[in-house]
C-alpha positions as CSV (number, residue, x, y, z in Angstrom):
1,X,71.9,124.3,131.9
2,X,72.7,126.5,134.6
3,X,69.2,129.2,135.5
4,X,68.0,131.0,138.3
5,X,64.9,131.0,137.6
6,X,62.3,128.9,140.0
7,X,62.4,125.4,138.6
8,X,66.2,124.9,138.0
9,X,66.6,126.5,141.6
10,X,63.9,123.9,143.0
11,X,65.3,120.9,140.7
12,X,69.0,120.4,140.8
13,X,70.8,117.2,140.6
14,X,73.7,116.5,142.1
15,X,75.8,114.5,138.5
16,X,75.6,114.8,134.9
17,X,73.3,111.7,134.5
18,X,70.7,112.8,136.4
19,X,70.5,116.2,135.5
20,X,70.1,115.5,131.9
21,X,67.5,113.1,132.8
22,X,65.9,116.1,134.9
23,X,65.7,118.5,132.0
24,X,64.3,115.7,129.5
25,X,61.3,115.7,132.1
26,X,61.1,119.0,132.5
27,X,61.2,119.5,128.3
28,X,58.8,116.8,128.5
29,X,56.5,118.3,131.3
30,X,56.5,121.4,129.5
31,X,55.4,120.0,126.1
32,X,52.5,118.4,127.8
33,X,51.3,121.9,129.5
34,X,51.4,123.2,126.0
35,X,50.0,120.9,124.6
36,X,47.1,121.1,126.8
37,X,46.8,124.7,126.8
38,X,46.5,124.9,123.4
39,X,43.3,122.3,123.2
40,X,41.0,125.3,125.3
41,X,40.3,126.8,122.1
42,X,37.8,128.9,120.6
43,X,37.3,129.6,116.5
44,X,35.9,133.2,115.6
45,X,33.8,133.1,112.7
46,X,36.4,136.4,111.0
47,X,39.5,135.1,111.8
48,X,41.8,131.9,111.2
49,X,43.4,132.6,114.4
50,X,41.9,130.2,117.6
51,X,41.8,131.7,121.3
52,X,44.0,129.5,123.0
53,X,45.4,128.7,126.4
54,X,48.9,128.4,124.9
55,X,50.0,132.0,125.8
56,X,49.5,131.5,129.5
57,X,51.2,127.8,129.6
58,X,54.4,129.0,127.0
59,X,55.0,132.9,129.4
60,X,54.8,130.5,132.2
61,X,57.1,127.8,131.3
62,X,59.6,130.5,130.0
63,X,59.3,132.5,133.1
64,X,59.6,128.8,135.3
65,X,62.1,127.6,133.5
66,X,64.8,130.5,132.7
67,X,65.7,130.9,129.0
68,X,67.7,128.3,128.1
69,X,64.9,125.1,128.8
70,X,62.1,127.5,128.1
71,X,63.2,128.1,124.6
72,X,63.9,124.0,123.9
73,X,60.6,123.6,125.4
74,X,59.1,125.3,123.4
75,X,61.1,124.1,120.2
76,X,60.6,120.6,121.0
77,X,56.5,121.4,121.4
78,X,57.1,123.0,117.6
79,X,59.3,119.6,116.4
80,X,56.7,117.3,118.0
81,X,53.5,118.8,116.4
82,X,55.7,119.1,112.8
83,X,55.9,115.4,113.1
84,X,52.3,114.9,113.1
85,X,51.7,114.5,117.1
86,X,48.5,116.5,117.2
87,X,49.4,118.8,119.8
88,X,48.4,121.8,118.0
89,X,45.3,124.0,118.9
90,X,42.3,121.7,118.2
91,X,44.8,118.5,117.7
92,X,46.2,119.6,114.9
93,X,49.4,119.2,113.7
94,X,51.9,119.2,110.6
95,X,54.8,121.1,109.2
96,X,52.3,123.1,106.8
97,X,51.2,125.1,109.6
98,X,54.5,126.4,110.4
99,X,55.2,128.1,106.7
100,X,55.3,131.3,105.7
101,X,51.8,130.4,104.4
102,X,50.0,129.5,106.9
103,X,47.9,132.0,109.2
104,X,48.8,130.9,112.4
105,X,52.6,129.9,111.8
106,X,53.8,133.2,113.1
107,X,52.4,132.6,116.7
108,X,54.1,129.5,117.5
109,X,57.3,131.3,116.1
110,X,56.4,134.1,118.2
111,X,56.0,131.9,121.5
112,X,59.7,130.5,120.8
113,X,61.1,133.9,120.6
114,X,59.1,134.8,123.8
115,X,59.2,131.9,125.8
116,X,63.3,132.4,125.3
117,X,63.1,136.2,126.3
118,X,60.5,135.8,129.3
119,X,62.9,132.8,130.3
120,X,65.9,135.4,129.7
121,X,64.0,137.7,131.9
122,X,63.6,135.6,134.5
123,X,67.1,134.3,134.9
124,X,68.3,137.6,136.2
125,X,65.3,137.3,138.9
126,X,62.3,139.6,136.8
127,X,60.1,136.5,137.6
128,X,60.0,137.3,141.5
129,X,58.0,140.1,142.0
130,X,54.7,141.0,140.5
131,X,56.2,144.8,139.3
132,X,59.0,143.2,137.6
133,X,56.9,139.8,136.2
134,X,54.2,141.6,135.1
135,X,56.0,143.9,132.3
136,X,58.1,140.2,131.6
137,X,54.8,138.6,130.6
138,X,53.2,141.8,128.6
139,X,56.5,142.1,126.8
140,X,56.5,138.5,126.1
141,X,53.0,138.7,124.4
142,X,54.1,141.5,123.0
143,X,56.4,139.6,120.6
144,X,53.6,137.0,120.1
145,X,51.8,139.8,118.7
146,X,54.7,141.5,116.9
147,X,55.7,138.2,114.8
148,X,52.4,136.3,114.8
149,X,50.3,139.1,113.3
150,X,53.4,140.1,110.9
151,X,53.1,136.5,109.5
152,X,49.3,136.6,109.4
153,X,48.9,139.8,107.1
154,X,51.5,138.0,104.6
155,X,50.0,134.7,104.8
156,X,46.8,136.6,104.2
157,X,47.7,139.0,101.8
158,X,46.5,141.9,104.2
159,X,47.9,145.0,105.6
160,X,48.2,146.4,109.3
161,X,45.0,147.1,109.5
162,X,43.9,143.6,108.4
163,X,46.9,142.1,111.1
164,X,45.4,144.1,113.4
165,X,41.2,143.4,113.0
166,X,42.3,139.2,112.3
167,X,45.4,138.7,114.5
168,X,45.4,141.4,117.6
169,X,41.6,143.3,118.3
170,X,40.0,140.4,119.9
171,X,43.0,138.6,121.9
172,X,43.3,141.9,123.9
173,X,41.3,140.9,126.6
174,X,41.7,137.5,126.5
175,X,45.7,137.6,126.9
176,X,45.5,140.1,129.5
177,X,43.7,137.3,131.5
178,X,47.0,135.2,131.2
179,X,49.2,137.8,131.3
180,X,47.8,138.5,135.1
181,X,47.5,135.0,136.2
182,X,51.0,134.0,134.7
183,X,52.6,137.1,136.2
184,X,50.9,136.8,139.6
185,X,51.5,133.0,139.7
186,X,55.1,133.3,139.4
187,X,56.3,135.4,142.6
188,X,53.7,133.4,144.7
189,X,55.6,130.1,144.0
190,X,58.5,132.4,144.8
191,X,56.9,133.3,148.0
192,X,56.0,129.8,148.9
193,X,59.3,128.2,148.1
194,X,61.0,131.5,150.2
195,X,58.9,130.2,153.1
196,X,59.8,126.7,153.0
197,X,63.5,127.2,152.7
198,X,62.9,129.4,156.1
């Protein structure tokens, strides 16, 4: 998987073999910072949806990895809690939460599809400078939004208003956190691995 985007730049074996066992750690690696991330939660009392960590770890991974092994990242995080692995937000886990159904399905979707595009991004260098990574990350979160609170006012029964007061109104804040210390985290690895190579 071919990326310019700062891991695959930093980790690049030199046969077939190894490279494959590279990404597997990587995948791996990724899963686990996910996985983590998505453990820092907090339940409002009006709305199914948990405040995670997950949006910083899955714009970060997709913006480190490029688009390719940011999106099977994040599809292998999805497999691994469908098969019961509690790596959900507060260790949960199951195919049930990914159906039409179920309130919070639409933001893991959501973090695929951005994780993919933030990755995508990234690959043709948006990932190195703060005015270019910054608009990456909002735009990623922006899909979050865009599918996650879509699914929610099905799997609700709600309209937009509803998507918006139980799925958007009181992440605002919260994601903009991420969204600054993913985008600003990004070109200072840049930075750092510019002034080794020097």
């Amino acid at each position: 998987m071919s990326s310019t985007a700062l891991v695959p730049t930093l980790v690049r074996p030199s046969n077939r073999a190894a490279a494959l066992v590279a990404d597997a750690v990587l995948v791996a690696l990724g899963v686990g910072l996910i996985a983590a991330s998505a453990q820092f939660s907090i339940h409002l009392p009006h709305t199914p949806v948990p405040i995670t960590g997950q949006t910083f770890a899955v714009l970060l991974v997709g913006g480190a990895y490029g688009a390719t092994r940011g999106f099977v990242t994040m599809a292998a995080y999805l497999a691994v809690g469908g098969l019961g692995y509690g790596v959900f937000a507060g260790h949960a886990s199951g195919w049930d939460l990914l159906k039409l159904s179920s309130a919070t399905g639409g933001y893991l979707v959501g973090m695929l599809v951005a994780a993919g595009l933030v990755g995508w991004l990234a690959d043709r260098g948006w990932d190195r400078k703060a005015t270019r990574s910054l608009p990456t990350m909002v735009l990623g979160n922006i899909v979050i939004y865009a599918v996650g609170a879509t699914w929610l006012a099905h799997a609700l029964g709600v309209g937009a208003q509803g998507a918006w007061d139980y799925g958007v109104k009181d992440f605002l804040v919260g994601d903009a956190i991420k969204i600054l210390l993913a985008a600003g985290l990004l070109p200072a690895a840049w930075k750092l691995v510019d002034a080794v190579r020097r």
